[in-house]
N, C-alpha and C positions, 0 to 999 in steps of 0.2 A: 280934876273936874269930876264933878259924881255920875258924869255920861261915861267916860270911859272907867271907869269905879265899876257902874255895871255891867257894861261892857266885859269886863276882866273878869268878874264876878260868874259870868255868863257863861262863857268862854271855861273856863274853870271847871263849872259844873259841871258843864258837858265833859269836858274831861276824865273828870270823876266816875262819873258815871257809865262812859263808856269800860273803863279800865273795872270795874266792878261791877258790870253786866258780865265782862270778859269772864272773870273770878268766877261768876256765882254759877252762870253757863256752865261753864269749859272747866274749873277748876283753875284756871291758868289764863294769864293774858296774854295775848297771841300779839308778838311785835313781828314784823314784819319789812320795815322799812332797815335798810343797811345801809349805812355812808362810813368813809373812813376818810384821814389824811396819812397816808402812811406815816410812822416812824412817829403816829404824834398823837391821833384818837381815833377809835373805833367806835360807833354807837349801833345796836339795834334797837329798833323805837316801835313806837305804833302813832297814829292820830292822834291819840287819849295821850299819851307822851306830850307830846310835841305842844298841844291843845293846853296844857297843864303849865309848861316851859311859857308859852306867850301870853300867860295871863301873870304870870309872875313878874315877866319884864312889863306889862301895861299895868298893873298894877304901883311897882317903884316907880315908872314915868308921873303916873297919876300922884304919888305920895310928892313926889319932886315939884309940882305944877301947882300942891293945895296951896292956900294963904297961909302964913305963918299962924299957928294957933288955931287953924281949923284942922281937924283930925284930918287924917284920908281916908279911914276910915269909920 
């Protein structure tokens, strides 16, 4: 659906742009966020991460949900 197209698109952005305020600021993007499962994944992330991740997965939802023959994008 082209609500959550934008949606994802949006979402995205913000993403973007946070992680490249980070850079142009700081030199560097500051993650912050640590989760693990031992023995399996480590990740440190930030918002702009994570922000970037869910529009990826709303985005293939969306592509999944168009009509046949209508782009997703």
């Amino acid at each position: 659906s082209r609500l959550l197209q934008t949606i994802a698109l949006a979402i995205l952005l913000g993403g973007v742009m946070g992680n490249a305020l980070d850079r142009l600021r700081l030199g560097m993007v500051v993650d912050f966020i640590h989760w693990q499962l031992p023995n399996v994944i480590s990740n440190v992330s930030n918002v702009a991460d994570h922000a970037i991740v869910l529009s990826v997965v709303l985005l293939f939802i969306a592509s999944q949900r168009s009509p046949k023959g209508d782009p997703a994008i």
